[in-house]
C-alpha positions in Angstrom: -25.7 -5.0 45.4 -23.3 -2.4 43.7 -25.2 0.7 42.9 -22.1 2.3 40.6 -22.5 2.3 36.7 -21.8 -0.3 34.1 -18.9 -0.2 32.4 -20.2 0.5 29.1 -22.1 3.7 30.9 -18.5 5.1 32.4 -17.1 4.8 28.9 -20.1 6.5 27.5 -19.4 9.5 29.9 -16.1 10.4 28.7 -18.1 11.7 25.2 -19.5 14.9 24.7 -23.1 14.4 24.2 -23.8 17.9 24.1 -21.5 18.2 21.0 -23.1 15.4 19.3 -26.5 16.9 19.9 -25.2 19.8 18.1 -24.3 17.7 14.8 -28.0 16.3 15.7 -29.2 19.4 14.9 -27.6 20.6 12.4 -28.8 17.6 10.2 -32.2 17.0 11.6 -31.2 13.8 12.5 -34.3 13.6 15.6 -37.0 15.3 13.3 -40.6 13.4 14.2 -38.2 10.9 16.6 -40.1 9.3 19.4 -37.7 6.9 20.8 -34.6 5.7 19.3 -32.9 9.0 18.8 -29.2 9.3 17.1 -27.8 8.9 20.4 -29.4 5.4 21.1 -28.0 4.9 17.6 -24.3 5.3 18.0 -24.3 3.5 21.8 -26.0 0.8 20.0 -23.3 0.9 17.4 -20.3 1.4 20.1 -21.9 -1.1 22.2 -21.7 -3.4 19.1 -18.2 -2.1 18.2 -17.0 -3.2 22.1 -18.3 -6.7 21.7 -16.9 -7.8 18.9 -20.4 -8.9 17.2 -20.0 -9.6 13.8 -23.8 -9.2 12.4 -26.9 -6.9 13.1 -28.5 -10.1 14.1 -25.7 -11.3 16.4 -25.7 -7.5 17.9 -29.8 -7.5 18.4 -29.8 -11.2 20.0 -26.6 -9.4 22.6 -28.7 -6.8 23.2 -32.0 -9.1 24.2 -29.8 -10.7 26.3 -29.1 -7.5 28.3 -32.8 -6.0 27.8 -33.1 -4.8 31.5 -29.7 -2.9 31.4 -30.0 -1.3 27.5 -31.8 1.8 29.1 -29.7 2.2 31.5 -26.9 2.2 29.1 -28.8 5.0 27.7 -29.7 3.0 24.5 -33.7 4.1 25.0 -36.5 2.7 27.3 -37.6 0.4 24.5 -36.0 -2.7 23.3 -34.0 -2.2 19.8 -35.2 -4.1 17.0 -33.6 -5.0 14.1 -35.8 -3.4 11.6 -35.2 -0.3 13.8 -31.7 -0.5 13.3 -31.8 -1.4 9.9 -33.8 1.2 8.9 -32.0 4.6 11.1 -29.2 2.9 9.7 -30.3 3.3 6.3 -31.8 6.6 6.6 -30.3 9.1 9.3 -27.6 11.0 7.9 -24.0 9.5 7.9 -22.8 13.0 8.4 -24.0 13.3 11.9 -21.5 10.6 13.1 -18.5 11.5 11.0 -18.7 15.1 12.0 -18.6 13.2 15.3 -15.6 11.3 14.2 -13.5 14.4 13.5 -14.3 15.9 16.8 -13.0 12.9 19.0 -10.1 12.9 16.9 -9.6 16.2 17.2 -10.2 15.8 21.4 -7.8 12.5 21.1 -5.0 14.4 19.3 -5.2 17.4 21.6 -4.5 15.1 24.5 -2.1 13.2 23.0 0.2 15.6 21.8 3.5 15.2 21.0 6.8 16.3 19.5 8.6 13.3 18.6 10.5 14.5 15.7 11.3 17.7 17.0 10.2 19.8 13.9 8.2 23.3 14.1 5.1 21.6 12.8 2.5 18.2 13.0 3.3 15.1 11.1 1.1 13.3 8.8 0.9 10.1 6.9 -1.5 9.6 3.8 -2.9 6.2 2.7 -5.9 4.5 2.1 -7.0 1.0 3.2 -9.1 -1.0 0.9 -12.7 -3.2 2.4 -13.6 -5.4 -0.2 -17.3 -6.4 -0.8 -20.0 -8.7 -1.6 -20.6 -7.2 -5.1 -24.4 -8.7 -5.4 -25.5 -7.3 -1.6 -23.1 -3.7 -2.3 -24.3 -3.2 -5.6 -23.2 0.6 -5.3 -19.7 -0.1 -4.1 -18.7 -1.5 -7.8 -15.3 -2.5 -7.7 -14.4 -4.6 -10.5 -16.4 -6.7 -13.0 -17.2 -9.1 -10.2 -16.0 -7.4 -7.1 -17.1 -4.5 -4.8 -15.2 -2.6 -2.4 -14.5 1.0 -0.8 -11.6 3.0 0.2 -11.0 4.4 3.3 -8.3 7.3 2.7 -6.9 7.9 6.4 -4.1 11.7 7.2 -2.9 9.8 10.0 -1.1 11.9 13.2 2.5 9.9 13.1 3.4 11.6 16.8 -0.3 11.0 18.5 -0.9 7.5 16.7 -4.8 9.3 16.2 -6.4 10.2 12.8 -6.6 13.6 11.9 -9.0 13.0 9.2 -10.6 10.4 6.9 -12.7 10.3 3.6 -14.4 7.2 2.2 -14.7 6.5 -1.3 -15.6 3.5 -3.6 -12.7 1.7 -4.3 -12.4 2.0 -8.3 -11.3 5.8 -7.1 -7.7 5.9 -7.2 -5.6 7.1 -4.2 -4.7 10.1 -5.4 -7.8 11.6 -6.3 -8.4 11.9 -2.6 -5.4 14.3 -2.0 -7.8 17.5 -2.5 -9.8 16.5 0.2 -7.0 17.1 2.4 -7.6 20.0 5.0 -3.9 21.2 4.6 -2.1 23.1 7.4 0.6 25.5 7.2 4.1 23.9 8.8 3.0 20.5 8.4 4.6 17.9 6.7 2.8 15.3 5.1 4.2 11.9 3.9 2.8 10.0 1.1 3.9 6.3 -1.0 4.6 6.1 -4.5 0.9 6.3 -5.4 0.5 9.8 -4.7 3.3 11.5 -7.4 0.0 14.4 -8.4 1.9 16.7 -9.0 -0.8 19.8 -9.1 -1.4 18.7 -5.7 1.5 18.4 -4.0 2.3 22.2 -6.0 -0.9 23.1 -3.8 0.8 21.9 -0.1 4.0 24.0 -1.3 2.0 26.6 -1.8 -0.1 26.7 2.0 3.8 26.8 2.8 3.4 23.2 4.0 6.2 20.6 3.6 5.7 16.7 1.6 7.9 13.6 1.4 6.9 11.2 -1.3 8.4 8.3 -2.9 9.7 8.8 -6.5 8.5 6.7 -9.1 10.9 4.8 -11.1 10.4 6.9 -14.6 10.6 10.2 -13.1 12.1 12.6 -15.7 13.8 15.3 -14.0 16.8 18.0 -15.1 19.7 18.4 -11.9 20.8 22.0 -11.4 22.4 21.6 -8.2 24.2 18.2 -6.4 25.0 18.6 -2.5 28.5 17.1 -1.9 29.8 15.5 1.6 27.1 12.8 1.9 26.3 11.3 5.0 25.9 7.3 5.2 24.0 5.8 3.1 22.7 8.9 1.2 23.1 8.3 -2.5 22.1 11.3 -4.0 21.0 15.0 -2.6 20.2 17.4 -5.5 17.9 20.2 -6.5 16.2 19.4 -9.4 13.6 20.8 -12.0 10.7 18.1 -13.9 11.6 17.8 -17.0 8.4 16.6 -18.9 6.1 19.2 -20.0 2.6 18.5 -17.8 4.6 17.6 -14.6 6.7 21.0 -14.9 3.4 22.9 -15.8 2.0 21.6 -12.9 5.0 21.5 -10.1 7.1 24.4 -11.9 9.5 25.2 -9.0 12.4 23.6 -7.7 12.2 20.0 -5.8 14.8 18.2 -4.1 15.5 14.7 -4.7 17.3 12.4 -2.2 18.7 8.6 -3.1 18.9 6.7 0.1 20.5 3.0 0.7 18.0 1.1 3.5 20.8 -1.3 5.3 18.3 -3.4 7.1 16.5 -4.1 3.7 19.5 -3.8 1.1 17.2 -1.6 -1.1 17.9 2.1 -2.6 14.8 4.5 -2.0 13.9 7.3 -3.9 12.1 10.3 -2.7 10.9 13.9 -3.6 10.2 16.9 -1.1 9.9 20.4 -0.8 11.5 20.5 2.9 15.4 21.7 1.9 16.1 22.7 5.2 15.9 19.1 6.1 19.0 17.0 6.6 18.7 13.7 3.9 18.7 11.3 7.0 15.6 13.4 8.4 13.8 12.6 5.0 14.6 9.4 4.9 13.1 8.9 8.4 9.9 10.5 7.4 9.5 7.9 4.8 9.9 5.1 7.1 7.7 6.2 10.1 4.9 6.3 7.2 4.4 2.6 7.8 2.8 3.6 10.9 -0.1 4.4 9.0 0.1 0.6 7.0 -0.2 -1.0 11.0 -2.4 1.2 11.9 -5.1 -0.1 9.1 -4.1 -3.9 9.9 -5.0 -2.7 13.9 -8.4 -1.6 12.8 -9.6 -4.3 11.0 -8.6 -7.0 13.3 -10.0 -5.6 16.2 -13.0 -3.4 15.3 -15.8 -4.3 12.7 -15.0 -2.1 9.5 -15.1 -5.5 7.2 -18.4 -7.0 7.9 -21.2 -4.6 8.1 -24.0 -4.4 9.7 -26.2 -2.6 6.7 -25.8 -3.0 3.0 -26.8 0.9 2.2 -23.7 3.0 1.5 -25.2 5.2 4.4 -25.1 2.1 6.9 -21.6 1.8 5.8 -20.3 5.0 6.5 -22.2 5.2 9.6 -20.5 1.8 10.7 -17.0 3.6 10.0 -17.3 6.8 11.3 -18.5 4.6 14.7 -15.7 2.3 14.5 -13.4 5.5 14.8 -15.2 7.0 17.7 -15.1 3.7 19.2 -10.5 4.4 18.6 -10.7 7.7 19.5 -12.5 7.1 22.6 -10.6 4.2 23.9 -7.3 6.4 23.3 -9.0 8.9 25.3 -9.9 7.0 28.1 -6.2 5.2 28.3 -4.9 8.9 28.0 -6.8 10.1 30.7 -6.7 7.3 33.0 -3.2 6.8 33.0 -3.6 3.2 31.7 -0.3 1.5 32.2 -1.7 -1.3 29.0 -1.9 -1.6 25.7 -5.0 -0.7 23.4 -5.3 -4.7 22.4 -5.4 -5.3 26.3 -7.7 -2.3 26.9 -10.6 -3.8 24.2 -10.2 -6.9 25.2 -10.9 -6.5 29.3 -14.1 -3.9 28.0 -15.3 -6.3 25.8 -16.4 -9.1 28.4 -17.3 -6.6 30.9 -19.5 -4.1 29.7 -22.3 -5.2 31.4 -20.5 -5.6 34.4 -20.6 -2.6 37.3 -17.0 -2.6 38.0 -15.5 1.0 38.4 -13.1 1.5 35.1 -10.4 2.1 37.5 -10.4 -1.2 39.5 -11.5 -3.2 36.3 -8.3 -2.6 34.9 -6.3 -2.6 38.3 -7.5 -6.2 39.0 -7.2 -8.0 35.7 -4.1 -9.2 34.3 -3.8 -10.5 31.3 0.3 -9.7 30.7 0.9 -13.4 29.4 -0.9 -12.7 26.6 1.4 -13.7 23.4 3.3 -11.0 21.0 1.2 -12.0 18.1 -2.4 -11.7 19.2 -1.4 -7.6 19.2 0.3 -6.2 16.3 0.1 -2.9 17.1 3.2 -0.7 16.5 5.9 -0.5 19.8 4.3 2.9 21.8 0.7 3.0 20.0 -1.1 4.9 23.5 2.0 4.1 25.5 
């Protein structure tokens, strides 16, 4: 008989539990706690995450199913019941697992790191995906008169393919209102869609001497006082200008520069505004498309981790079950980072999920299987995500 680890336990190994105990702490999340702690609480989650189960019920009956291996899994000596999990989901405090979530991103960026672009500073993409919701079980989450939902704003690493950060919100908040949560960093540039045109807080990146790219709305009212000549392809217009309407210029009241570009592929003009002169137009117009990164990287996450069916109807439970669901991305990228994994991240979930129970070493679980038939369009992830 094998006497090595299951595979769930060798994933489980590549987190810093020592770290998490600190966010354990600091939110007394194991106060009068005799037996499922918070760490039995997020392997549970992960575990759930891995598998692909689509209820709290369906993730209790897997886990009675592998009784006599959940401790050794490190999910606690007693079996988890679903009013347990119910109820820590409920009640434990969401911060201790998105405090979590920012340090494996942080840990998953640091490894990843990368200078694709070639420009003195990181580069960011800003957008929020929208979870709709039962509006009679999410009373909270109103949405609409009969519709719920919640907003998960993402500042998405363009040249690690990780997170940086993320803030949830209900979904009545509009995009923009999450800007000021931003942690902004000097020498970045940040890339945004039409929906973020606030211009008090883009004034607030150009002051932290940070750079932003965003898309021009169609009524812009703006005075030129200076047109670059010599175009290169495709580049309609390059030109200093100055807001003309009263609020926007009391709120941005410095120069911006606004570039006109012709997309080829799509035969559509694109309009965009940015602080970054010492850009070349082309460079901006790149930017703007390596933003839809961000748009793929949403579709990824729903479609192969549980963010749209939860497994608590609390707000808590709910951003518990997304702060997990990133851990979950942040430790996979970690794990094909640092074993060298010559797959994709579709592959990679797909291969754990029907053998974490198994005692396979990680190495010769991916070495052995091969599942390189697989078609194109059961993994939409973008060309390179963890290449």
């Amino acid at each position: 008989m094998s006497t090595s680890k299951y595979v769930f336990s060798q994933l489980t190994s590549f987190l810093n539990r020592s770290q998490f105990n600190d966010y354990v702490r600091k939110y007394k999340g194991d106060y009068y706690v005799k037996h499922f702690t918070c760490w039995n609480q997020l392997l549970v989650m992960m575990f759930g995450q891995l598998s692909g189960r689509e209820s709290l019920r369906d993730l209790i009956v897997a886990l009675e199913a592998h009784q006599s291996k959940c401790y050794h899994m490190g999910m606690g000596a007693k079996p988890v019941a679903k009013t347990t999990l119910a109820r820590t989901n409920q009640d434990r405090d969401y911060r201790i697992f998105e405090d979590f979530a920012f340090y494996m991103m942080d840990q998953a960026r640091k490894k990843r790191i990368d200078h694709i672009f070639k420009l003195n500073g990181n580069v960011y993409a800003f957008d929020s995906t929208t979870i709709p919701l039962c509006l009679s079980v999410f009373w909270w989450a109103k949405f609409r008169k009969r519709k719920g939902g919640v907003k998960v704003h993402f500042l998405y690493d363009l040249e690690t393919s990780v997170p940086a950060f993320f803030h949830v919100t209900r979904a009545s908040v509009h995009d923009s209102k999450a800007m000021c949560e931003i942690p902004y960093e000097s020498g970045s540039y940040y890339v945004f869609d039409r929906g973020y045109n606030a211009f008090a807080e883009l004034f607030k990146i150009h002051q932290k001497d940070s750079y932003f790219i965003v898309r021009a709305k169609k009524n812009l009212q703006y005075r030129c006082v200076k047109w670059r000549r010599r175009l290169p392809k495709n580049v309609l217009t390059d030109a200093e200008i100055v807001l003309a309407e009263g609020p926007s210029f009391k709120k941005y009241p410095e120069k911006l520069r606004l570039v006109r570009y012709h997309d080829a592929e799509q035969d559509r003009d694109f309009a965009f505004l940015t602080n970054a002169f010492h850009l070349s137009a082309p460079e901006v117009a790149n930017l703007y498309k390596n933003r839809w990164q961000i748009e793929l990287f949403h579709k990824w996450l729903k479609q192969h981790l549980k963010i749209k069916r939860f497994w608590g109807t609390t707000e808590n439970a709910v951003r518990i079950q997304i702060s997990v669901a990133i851990i979950t991305y942040c430790l996979v990228a970690i794990v094909q980072h640092d074993m060298k994994l010559e797959r994709s991240t579709y592959e990679v979930l797909q291969i754990l999920s029907i053998s974490l129970t198994d005692k396979t070493p990680l190495k010769n679980l991916f070495n052995k299987t091969n599942i390189n038939d697989i078609k194109e369009q059961f993994d939409p992830l973008i060309p390179g995500l963890f290449d």
